[in-house]
C-alpha positions in Angstrom: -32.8 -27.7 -6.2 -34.1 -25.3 -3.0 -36.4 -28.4 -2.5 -34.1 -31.4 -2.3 -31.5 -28.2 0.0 -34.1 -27.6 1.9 -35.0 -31.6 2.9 -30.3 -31.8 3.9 -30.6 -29.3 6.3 -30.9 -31.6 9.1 -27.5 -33.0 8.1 -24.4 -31.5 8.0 -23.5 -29.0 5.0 -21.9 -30.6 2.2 -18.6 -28.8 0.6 -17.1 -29.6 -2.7 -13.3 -29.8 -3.1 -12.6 -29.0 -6.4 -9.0 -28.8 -7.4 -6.4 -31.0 -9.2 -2.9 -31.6 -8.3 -0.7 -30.3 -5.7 -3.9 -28.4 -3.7 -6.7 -31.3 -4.5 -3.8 -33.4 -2.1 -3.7 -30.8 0.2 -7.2 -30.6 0.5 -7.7 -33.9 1.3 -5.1 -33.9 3.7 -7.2 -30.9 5.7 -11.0 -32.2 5.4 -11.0 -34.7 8.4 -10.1 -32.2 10.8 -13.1 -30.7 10.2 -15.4 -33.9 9.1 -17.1 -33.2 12.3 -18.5 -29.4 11.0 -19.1 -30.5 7.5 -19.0 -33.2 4.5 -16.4 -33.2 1.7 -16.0 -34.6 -1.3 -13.3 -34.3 -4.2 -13.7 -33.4 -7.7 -10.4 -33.6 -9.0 -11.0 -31.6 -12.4 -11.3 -28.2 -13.6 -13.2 -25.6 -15.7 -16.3 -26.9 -17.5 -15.3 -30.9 -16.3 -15.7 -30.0 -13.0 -19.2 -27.9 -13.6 -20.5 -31.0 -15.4 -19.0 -33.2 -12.4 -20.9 -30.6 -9.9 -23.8 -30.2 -11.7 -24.8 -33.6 -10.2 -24.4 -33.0 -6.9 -26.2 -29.6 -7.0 -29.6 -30.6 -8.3 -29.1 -33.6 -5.8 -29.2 -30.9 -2.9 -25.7 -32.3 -1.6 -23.4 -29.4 -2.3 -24.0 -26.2 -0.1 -20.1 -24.6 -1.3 -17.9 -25.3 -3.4 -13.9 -24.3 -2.4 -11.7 -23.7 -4.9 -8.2 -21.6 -6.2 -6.8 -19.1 -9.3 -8.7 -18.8 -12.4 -10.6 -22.5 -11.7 -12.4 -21.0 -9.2 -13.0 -17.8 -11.1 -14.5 -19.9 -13.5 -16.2 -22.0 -11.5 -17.6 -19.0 -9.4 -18.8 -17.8 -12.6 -20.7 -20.6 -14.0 -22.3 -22.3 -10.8 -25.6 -21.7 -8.8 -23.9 -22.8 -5.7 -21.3 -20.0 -3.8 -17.3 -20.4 -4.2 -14.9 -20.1 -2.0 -11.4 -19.0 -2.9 -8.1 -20.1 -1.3 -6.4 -16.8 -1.4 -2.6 -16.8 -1.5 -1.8 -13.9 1.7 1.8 -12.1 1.9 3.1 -14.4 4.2 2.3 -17.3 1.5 4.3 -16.1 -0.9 6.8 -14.9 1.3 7.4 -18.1 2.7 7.5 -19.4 -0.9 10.1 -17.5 -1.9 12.0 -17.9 1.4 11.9 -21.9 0.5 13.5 -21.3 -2.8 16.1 -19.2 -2.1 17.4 -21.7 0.6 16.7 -24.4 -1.5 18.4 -22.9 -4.6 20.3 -20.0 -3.6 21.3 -17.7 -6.6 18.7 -19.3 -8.7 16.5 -17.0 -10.9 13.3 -17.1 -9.3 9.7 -17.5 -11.3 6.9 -16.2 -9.7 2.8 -17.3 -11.5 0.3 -15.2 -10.1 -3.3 -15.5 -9.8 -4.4 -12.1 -12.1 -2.1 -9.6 -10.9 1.5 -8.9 -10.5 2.6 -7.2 -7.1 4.9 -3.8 -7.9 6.2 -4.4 -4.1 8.0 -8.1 -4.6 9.5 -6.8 -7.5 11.1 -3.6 -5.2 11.7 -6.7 -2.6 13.2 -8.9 -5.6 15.6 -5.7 -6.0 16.4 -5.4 -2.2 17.5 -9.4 -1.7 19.3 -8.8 -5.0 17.1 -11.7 -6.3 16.3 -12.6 -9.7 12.5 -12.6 -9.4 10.3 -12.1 -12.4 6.7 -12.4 -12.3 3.5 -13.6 -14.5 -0.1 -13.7 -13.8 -2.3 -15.8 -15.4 -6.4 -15.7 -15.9 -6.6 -19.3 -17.2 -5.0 -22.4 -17.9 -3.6 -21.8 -21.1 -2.3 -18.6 -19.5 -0.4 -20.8 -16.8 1.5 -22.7 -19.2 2.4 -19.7 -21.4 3.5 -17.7 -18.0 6.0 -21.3 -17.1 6.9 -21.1 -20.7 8.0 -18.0 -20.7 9.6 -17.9 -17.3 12.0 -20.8 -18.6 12.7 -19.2 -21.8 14.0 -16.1 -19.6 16.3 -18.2 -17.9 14.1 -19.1 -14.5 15.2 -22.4 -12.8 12.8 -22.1 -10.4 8.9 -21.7 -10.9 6.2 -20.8 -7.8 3.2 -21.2 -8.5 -0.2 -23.0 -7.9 -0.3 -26.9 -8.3 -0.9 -26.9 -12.2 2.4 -24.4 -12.4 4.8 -26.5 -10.8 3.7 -29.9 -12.8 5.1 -27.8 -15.5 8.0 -26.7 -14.4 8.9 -30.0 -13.2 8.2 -31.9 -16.8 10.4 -29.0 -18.1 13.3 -30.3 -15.7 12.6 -26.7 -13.8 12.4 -26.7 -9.8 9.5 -25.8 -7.9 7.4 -24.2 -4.9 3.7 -24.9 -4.3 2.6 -21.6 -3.4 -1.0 -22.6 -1.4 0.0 -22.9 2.4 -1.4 -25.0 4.8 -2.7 -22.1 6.6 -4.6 -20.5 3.3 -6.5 -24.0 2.9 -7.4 -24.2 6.4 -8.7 -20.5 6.2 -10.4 -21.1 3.0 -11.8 -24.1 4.8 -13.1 -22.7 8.0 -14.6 -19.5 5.3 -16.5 -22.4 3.3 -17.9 -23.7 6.3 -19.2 -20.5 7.7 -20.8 -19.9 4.3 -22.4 -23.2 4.2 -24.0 -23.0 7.5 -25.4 -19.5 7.4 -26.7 -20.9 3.4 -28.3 -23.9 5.4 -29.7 -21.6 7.9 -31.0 -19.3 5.3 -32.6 -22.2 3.5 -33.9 -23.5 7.0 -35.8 -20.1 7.4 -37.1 -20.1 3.8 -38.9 -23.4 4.3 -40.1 -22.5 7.8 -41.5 -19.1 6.5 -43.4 -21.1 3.8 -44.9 -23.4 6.5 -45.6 -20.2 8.8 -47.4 -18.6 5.8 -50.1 -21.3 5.9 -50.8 -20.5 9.3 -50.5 -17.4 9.3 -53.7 -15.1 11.3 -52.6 -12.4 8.2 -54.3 -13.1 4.9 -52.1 -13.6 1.7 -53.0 -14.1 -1.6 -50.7 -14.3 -4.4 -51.4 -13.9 -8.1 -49.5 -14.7 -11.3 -49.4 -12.2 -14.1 -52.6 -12.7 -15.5 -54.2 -12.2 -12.4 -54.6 -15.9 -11.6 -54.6 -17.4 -8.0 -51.4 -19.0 -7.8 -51.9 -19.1 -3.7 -54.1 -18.1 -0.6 -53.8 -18.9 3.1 -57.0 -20.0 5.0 -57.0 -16.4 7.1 -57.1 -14.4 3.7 -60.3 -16.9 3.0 -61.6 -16.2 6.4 -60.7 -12.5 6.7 -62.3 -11.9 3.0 -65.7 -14.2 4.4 -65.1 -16.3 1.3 -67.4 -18.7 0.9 -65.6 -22.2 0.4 -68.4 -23.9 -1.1 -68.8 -21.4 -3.7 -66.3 -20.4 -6.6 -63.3 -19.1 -4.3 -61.5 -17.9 -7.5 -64.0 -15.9 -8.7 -64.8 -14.4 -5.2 -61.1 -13.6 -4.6 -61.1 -11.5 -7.8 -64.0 -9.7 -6.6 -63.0 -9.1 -3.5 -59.7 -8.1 -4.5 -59.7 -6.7 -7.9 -59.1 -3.1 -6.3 -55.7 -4.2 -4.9 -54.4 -5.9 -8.1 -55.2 -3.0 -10.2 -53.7 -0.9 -7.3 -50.5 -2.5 -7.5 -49.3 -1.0 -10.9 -46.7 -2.1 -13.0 -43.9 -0.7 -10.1 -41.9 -2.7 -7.7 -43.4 -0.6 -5.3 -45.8 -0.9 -2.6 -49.1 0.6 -2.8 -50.3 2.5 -0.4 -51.9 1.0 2.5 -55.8 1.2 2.4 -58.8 0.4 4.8 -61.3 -1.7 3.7 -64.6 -3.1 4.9 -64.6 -6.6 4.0 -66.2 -9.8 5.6 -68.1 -7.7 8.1 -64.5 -6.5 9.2 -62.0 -3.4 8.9 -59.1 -4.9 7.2 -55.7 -3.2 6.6 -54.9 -4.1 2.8 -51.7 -3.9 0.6 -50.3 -5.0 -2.5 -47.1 -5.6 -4.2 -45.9 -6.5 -7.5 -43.6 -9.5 -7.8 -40.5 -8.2 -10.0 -38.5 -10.8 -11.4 -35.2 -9.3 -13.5 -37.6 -5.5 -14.0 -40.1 -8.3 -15.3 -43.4 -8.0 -13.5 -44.8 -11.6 -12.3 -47.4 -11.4 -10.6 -49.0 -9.8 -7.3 -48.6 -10.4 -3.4 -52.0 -9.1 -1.8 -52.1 -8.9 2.6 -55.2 -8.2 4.9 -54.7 -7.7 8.3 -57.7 -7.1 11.0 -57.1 -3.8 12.1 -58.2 -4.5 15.7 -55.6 -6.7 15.5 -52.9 -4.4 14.2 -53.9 -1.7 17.0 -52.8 -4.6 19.3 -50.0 -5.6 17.9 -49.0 -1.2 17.7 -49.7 -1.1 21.5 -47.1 -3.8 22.4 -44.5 -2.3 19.5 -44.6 1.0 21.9 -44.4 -0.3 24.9 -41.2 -3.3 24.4 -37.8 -2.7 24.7 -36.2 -0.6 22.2 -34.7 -2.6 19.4 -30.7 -2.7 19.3 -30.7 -3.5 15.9 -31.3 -0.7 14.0 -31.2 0.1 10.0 -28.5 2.8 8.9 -31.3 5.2 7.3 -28.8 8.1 6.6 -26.6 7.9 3.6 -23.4 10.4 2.3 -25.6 12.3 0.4 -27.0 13.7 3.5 -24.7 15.5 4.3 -25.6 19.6 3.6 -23.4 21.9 2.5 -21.1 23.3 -0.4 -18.2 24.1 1.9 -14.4 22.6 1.4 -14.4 21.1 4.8 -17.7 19.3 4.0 -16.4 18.6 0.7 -13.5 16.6 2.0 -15.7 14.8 4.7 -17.5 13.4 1.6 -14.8 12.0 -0.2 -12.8 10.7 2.8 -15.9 8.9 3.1 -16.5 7.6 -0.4 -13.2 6.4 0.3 -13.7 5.1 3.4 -16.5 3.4 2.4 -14.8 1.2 -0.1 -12.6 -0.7 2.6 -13.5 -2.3 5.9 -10.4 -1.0 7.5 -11.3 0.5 11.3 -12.8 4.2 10.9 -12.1 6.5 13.6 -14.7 9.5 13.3 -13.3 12.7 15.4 -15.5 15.8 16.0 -17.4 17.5 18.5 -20.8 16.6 19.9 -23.2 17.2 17.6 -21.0 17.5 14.0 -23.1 14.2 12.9 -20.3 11.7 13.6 -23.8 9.5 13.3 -24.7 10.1 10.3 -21.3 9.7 8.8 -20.9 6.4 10.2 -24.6 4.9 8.6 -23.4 7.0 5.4 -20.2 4.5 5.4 -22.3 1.4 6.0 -24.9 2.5 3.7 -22.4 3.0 1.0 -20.3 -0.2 1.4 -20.6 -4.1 0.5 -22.2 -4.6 3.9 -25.1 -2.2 3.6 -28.4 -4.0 3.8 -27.1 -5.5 6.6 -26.9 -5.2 10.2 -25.7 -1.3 11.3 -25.5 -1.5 15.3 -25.0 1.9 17.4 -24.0 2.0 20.7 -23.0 5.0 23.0 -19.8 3.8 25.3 -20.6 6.4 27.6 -24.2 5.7 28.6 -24.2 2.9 30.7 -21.8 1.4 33.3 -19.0 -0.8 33.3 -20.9 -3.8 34.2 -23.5 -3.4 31.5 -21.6 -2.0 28.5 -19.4 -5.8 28.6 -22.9 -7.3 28.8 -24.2 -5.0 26.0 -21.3 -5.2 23.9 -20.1 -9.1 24.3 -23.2 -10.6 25.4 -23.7 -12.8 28.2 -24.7 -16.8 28.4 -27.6 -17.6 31.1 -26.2 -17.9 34.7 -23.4 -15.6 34.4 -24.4 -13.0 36.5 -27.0 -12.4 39.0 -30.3 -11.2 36.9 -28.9 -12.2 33.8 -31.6 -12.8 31.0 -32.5 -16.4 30.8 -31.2 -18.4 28.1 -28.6 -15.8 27.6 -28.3 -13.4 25.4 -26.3 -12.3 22.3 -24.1 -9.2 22.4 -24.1 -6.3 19.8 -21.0 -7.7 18.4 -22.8 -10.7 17.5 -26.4 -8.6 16.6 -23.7 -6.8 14.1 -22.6 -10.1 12.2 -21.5 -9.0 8.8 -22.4 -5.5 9.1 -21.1 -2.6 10.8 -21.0 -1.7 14.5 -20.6 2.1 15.6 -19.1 2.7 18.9 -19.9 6.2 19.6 -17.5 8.3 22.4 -14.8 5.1 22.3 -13.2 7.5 24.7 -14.8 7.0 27.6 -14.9 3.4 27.7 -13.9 2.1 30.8 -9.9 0.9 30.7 -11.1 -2.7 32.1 -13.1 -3.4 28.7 -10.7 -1.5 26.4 -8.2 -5.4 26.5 -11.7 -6.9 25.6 -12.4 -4.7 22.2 -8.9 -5.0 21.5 -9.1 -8.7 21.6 -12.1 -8.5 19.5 -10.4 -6.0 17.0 -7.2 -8.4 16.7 -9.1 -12.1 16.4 -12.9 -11.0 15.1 -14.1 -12.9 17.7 -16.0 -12.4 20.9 -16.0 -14.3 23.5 -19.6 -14.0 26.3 -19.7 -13.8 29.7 -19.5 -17.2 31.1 -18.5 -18.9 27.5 -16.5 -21.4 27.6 -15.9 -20.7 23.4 -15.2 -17.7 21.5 -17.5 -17.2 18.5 -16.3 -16.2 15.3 -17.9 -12.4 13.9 -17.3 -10.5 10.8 -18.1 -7.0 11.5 -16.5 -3.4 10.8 -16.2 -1.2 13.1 -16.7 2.6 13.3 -15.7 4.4 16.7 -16.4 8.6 17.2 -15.1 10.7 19.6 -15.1 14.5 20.8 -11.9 13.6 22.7 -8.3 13.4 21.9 -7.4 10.1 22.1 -3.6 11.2 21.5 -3.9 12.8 24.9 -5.7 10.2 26.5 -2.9 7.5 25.5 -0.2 10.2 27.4 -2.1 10.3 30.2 -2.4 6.4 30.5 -6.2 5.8 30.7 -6.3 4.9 26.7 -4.6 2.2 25.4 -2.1 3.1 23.0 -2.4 -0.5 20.5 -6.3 0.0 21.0 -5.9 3.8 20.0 -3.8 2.4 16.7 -5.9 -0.4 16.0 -8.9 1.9 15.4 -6.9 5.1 13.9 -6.5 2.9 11.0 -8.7 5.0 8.9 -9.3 8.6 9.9 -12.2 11.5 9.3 -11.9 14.9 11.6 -15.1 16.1 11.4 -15.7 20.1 10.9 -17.4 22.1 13.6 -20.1 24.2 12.6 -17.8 27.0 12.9 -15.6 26.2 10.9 -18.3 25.8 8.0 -20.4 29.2 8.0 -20.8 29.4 4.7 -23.4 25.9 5.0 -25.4 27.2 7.8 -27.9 28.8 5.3 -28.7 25.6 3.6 -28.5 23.5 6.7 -31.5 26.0 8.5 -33.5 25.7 4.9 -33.1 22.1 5.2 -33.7 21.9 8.8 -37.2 24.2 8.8 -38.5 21.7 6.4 -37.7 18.8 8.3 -39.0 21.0 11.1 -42.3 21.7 9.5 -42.5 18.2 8.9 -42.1 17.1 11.8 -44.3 18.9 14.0 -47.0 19.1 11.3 -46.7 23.3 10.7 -47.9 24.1 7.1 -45.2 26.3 5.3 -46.7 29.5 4.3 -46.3 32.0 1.4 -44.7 29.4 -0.9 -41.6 29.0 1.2 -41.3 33.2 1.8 -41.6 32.5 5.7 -38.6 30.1 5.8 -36.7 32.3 3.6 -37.6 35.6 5.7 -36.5 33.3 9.3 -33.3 32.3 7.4 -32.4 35.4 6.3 -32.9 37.5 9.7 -30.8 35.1 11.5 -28.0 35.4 8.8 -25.9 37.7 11.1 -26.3 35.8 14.4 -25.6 32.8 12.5 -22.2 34.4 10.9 -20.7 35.3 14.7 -22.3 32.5 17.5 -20.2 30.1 18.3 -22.7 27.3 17.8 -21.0 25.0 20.7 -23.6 22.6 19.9 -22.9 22.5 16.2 -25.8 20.8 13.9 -27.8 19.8 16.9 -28.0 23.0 18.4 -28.9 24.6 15.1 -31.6 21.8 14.9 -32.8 22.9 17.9 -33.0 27.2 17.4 -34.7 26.8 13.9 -37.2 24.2 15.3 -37.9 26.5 17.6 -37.8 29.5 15.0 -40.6 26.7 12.9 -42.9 26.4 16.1 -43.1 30.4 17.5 -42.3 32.5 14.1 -45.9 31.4 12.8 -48.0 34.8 12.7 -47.4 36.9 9.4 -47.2 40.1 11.5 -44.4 38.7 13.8 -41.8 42.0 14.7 -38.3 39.6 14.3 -36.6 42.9 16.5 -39.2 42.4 19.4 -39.0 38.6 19.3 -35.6 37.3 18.7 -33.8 37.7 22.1 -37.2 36.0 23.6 -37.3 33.2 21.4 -33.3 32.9 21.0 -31.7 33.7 24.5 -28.8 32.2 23.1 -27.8 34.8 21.5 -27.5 37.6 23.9 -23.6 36.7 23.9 -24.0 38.2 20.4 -25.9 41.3 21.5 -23.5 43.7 18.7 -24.2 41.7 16.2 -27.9 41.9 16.7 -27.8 45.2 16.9 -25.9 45.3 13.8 -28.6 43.6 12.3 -30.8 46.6 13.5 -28.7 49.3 12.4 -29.3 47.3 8.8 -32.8 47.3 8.9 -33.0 50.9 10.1 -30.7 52.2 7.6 -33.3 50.7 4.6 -36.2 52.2 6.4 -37.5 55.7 7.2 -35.3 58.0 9.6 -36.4 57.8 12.8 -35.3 59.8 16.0 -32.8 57.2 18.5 -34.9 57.0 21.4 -33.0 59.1 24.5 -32.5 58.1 28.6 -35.4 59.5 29.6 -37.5 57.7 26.6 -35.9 54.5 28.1 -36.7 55.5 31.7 -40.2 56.3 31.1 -40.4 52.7 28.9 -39.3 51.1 32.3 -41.7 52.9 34.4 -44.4 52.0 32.1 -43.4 48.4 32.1 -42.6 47.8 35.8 -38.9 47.9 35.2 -39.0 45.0 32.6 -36.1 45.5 30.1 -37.2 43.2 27.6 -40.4 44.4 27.1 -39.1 48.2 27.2 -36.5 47.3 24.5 -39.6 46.1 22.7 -41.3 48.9 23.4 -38.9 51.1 21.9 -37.7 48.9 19.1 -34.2 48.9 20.4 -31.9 45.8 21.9 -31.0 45.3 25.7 -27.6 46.1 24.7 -29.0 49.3 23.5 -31.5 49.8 26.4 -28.6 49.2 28.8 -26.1 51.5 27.3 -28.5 54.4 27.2 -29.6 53.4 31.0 -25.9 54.1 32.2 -25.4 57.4 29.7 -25.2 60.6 31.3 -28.8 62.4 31.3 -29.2 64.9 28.5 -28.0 68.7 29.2 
């Protein structure tokens, strides 16, 4: 089937209409308006007569989509290789439905067949208009006429419903309202498309890649399950220095044997090697092919690693990608506390829905890493996840960033155009960081984008259709901004659909200990320090800095506590290190918290030996010795510059 696909793409998609009745007429009424986009055809059947009927046109590579309604398309989308696309029946449709009827019949008792499920709010709206409306739902076709049958039996003179519904209300003498609009087909119709093109393209790409792979400069090799050479490109041959004339087979297996045993019975890469093949370094890696947790066969790559140092080089030095991959999920987020708790399951929630999300919380609370958490654990993750800071750039470039721009429509604008992140987001999510200081020109533009999920580029002459959700943060109150006039208030309610107020560190104490333990690691990690002492080094850091974490304000929140216990990683390294000598050096951030250091003092002193409190003259002679240095006298004498000072302004001793 991919084969004969792959050979239509040139043409355009083809779409099966598969309905009977009512909606197969409609249908056909719709598909020459859009005979220019896309071919259709009729199949006027349903259930497994219209899966024979496809079946045809499938392995003949003529049917990209396949639109159909109710439990016909359920069935159809269960049963096919091809996608399905449903006409969905919106509020309005029925609405309107039920509008028709009661001006066509007023007083009438009112029928209602629904496609699986019964709505709890037409019945309160049946109440309201004092209207005798009962409902059914059906999940097949024996259902359908069992739901008319019983709607006429309970005294129902007039049946809505889908096409097959209303034939039988009208053979039982009943009255009837189609329920599909024209809008819902066209919708479905414009969906189906979309879906057809983007399977074309992906088809398009598939094909390509296969071509690309036999040019490739990489070496691939791939095996089937019993270790047999199923394919290799001419680089692998060359990179390997196999000789053609000779058995290739049985030189590929020598060559390679390492990296098929290496590859394991996993889905998992292994890890990547060196290896001195051919005369060459090559960069080797294997991976199992995993069909349904079945194990396949084996892909093997060699790349020259002169080559891949080059290819490093120009990574490092071109522009920073937009696109990036959401790499933090909600279970990142640290901390037992109730306010973390409940940013957790908002986002659970949250995550469920592509509603807007408006993420409210200081700098540095992890707005972020909520947002990829959302995306990462929603239908759209694996897909695109697009950040972007309205605050960092000007006017100008943030509407070329965000909307794009074609070539020509401004001075020093790219050539051949270029795609904004709206698009780059297509079918994932976009996260518009600090929403509230985008410029009050551009904030009609998202609004548009918001209200018709399109996007229109500088110097288009079309819009372009997207289907992305958005996430927007922000430190400021929007509330206040809309009072003020330089927010709009529908933009403000269009992306407060959805709401998370994020906690300041503040307000969470009781999770800084875990978040420092956490952070160290990462610390350690990061800048390549060994952790000592199985852990007793992180544990002695944390647990010094309990009381200064307990009373700073932390106006930086997560970032700033990042920051001091990467800091804490880098200079708390020698075994021997005095925390009461270092700690005002290292953390001058905490000299607004002086008492509580000194509180921390008074602790430690109170577990050790008595000691004599050293007097004025002890501190005057420590500053004499030092050259009037107070932080090293205070370290001198083991005491705090709040200490130091206090005993510098007391009276001299009697």
């Amino acid at each position: 089937m991919s084969q004969v696909v792959s050979n239509a793409v040139p043409g355009r998609p083809g779409i099966a209409l598969v309905s009977f009745s009512q909606l197969a007429t409609l249908c056909e009424t719709v598909a020459p308006r859009y005979g220019d986009q896309a071919r259709f055809f009729s199949v006027r059947a349903g259930y497994g007569a219209a899966v024979a009927a496809l079946q045809t046109h499938i392995e003949a590579g003529t049917v990209d989509v396949v639109l159909a309604a109710g439990s016909n398309g359920a069935y159809l989308r269960d049963n096919l290789a091809v996608p399905v696309v449903m006409v969905k029946v919106n509020g309005f449709d029925v609405l309107s439905a039920i509008a028709q009827a009661i001006s066509l019949w007023p007083g009438e008792s009112v029928g209602l067949v629904l496609h699986e499920a019964i709505s709890k709010e037409l019945a309160e709206l049946g109440k309201y208009l004092r209207l005798d409306l009962r409902q059914r739902a059906y999940r097949s076709i024996d259902e359908v006429r069992e739901a008319v049958e019983t709607l006429a039996a309970e005294g129902c003179t007039v049946i809505i419903g889908p096409g097959m519904a209303c034939d039988l209300a009208l053979r039982a003498g009943l009255h009837s309202v189609f329920l599909y609009s024209m809008g819902a087909v066209e919708e479905a119709f414009e969906r189906s498309i979309e879906l057809a093109r983007m399977s074309r393209q992906k088809e398009s790409k598939r094909v390509r890649l296969n071509t690309i792979v036999a040019h490739l400069r990489d070496g691939v090799a791939a095996f089937d399950e019993s270790g047999q050479v199923e394919v290799v490109n001419p680089a692998m041959l060359e990179l390997l220095g196999v000789d053609r004339a000779q058995d290739i087979d049985a030189q590929l297996m020598r060559a390679l044997g390492a990296q098929l045993r290496d590859a394991g019975d996993g889905d998992a890469m292994a890890e990547e090697r060196i290896e001195q093949m051919g005369g060459r370094a090559l960069i080797m890696n294997s991976l199992p092919i995993v069909d349904h947790g079945v194990r396949s066969g084996t892909v093997i790559t060699a790349q020259d690693a002169l080559v891949a140092q080059r290819i490093d080089r120009s990574l490092r030095t071109s522009q920073r990608p937009r696109h990036v991959v959401a790499r933090h999920k909600l279970a990142d987020l640290t901390g037992a506390s109730a306010a973390i708790d409940r940013v957790r399951r908002l986002a659970q929630a949250s995550a469920a829905h592509d509603a807007t999300l408006l993420l409210i919380g200081e700098s540095g609370t992890g707005k972020e890493l909520v947002a990829q958490g959302v995306h990462n654990a929603s239908e759209r993750r694996g897909n695109p996840f697009v950040a972007f800071n309205c605050a960092a750039l000007p006017e100008g470039l943030i509407e070329s960033e965000l909307f794009g721009h074609e070539e020509g429509a401004f001075t020093g604008a790219r050539r051949g155009g270029k795609p904004g992140l709206f698009e780059v987001a297509h079918t994932g999510t976009i996260f518009l960081d600090e929403v509230g200081e985008m410029p009050a020109a551009l904030q009609s533009r998202l609004l548009r984008v918001l209200q018709e999920r399109e996007v229109m580029k500088l110097g288009a002459g079309r819009a372009t259709p997207i289907d992305v959700r958005v996430i927007a943060a922000t430190h400021r109150d929007l509330r206040e901004l809309v009072r003020q006039g330089t927010f709009r208030a529908d933009l403000y309610f269009r992306l407060n659909l959805l709401q998370i107020a994020l906690p300041a560190l503040r307000e969470r104490r009781e999770d800084i200990p875990d978040l420092a333990r956490q952070l160290l690691a990462r610390s350690r990690s990061k800048y390549g320090l060994a952790a000592r002492n199985d852990g007793q080094d992180d544990a002695r850091i944390v647990a010094f800095l309990q009381p200064l974490f307990a009373s700073y304000a932390w106006p930086g929140n997560v970032r700033e506590l990042e920051n001091l216990v990467a800091r804490a990683a880098i200079y708390l390294t020698d075994a021997a290190w005095s925390a009461q000598q270092d700690l005002r050096e290292i953390f001058p951030e905490f000299d607004e918290v002086g008492e509580v250091v000194e509180a921390g003092e008074r602790h430690r002193q109170a577990a050790a030996p008595s000691a004599a409190p050293p007097s004025r003259d002890d501190v005057l002679r420590a500053l004499e010795a030092h050259g009037g240095n107070r932080a090293a006298a205070s370290r001198a004498l083991g005491i705090g510059r709040t200490t130091l000072w206090r005993l510098m302004k007391s009276s001299p001793a009697r």
